[in-house]
N, C-alpha and C positions, 0 to 999 in steps of 0.2 A: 504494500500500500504506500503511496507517494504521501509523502509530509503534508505536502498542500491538500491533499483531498482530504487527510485526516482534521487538518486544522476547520477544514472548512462544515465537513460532517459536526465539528467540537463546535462551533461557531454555531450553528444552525441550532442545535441542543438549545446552549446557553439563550439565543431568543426566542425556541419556545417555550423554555421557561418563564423568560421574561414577560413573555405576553400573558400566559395564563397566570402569571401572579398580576398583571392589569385585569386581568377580569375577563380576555377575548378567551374564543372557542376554539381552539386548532380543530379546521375541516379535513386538511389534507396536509400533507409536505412532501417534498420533492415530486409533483406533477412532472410527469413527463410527455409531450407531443412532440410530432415531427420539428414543429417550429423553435422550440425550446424548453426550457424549464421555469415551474415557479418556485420557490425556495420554501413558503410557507402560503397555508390561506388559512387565514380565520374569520369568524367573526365578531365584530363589533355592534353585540344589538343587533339591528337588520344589516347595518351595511358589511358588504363580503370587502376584506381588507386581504391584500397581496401584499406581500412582505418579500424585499431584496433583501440580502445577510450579505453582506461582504466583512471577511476575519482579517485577520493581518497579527501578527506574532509582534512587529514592531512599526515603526512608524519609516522607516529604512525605505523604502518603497514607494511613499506618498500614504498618506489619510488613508483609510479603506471606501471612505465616503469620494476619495475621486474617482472611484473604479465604477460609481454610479453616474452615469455619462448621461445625456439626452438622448442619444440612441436607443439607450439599455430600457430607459425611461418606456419610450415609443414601444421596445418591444414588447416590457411587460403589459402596457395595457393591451397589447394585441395577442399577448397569452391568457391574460383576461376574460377577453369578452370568448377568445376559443375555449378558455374552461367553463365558460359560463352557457356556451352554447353546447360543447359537448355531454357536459350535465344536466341541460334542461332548468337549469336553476335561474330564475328571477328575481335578485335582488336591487333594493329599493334602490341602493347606491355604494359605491366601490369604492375605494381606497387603496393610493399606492402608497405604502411606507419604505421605508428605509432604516434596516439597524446595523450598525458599524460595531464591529468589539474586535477592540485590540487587546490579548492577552499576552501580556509578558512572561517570563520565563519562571516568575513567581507573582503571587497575589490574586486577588479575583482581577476576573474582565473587567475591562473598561466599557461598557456600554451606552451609545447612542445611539439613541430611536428619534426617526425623522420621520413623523406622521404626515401624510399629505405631499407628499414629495412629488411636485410635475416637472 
């Protein structure tokens, strides 16, 4: 197993932790489609909220929140509305978030959740 896909696997844990101690539903995680992947979906109340996870061990690299580009943006909601069509599921309103956690070599993660991220 490659470091990076373990950190990333570690990373995705850590915020669905984080979310279900806010109070959301984890529906699914790691969606797969032709087009790509969703990292998390939960919900919020009625709204279905998509969640990026970008980890990063240090800061050596850039932010983990630069690795969330406008592209990446454009994509997710277009794996969005494909997981919303492939499931038949109609929700009221969606939501792109963003959580970044940098964990060091010791200590807990750092994490940052960017709700609403367009």
């Amino acid at each position: 197993m490659r470091r990076t896909s373990a950190l990333g696997r570690y990373g995705e844990e850590v915020a669905t932790r984080y979310l279900e101690g806010l109070g959301l539903v984890i529906v699914e995680r790691n969606w797969r489609c032709s087009d790509g992947e969703i990292d998390i979906l939960a919900r919020d109340g009625s709204t279905l909220v998509v969640v990026e996870v970008k980890t990063r061990s240090s800061l050596a690299f850039g932010h983990p929140a630069e690795a969330i580009t406008p592209r990446k943006m454009r994509r997710l909601r277009h794996l969005a509305f494909r997981w919303l069509t492939d499931h038949e599921v109609h929700a009221p309103s969606v939501r792109l978030d963003a959580i970044s956690i940098i964990q060091g070599v010791s200590g807990a993660p750092r994490i940052e959740h960017m709700p609403g991220v367009e």
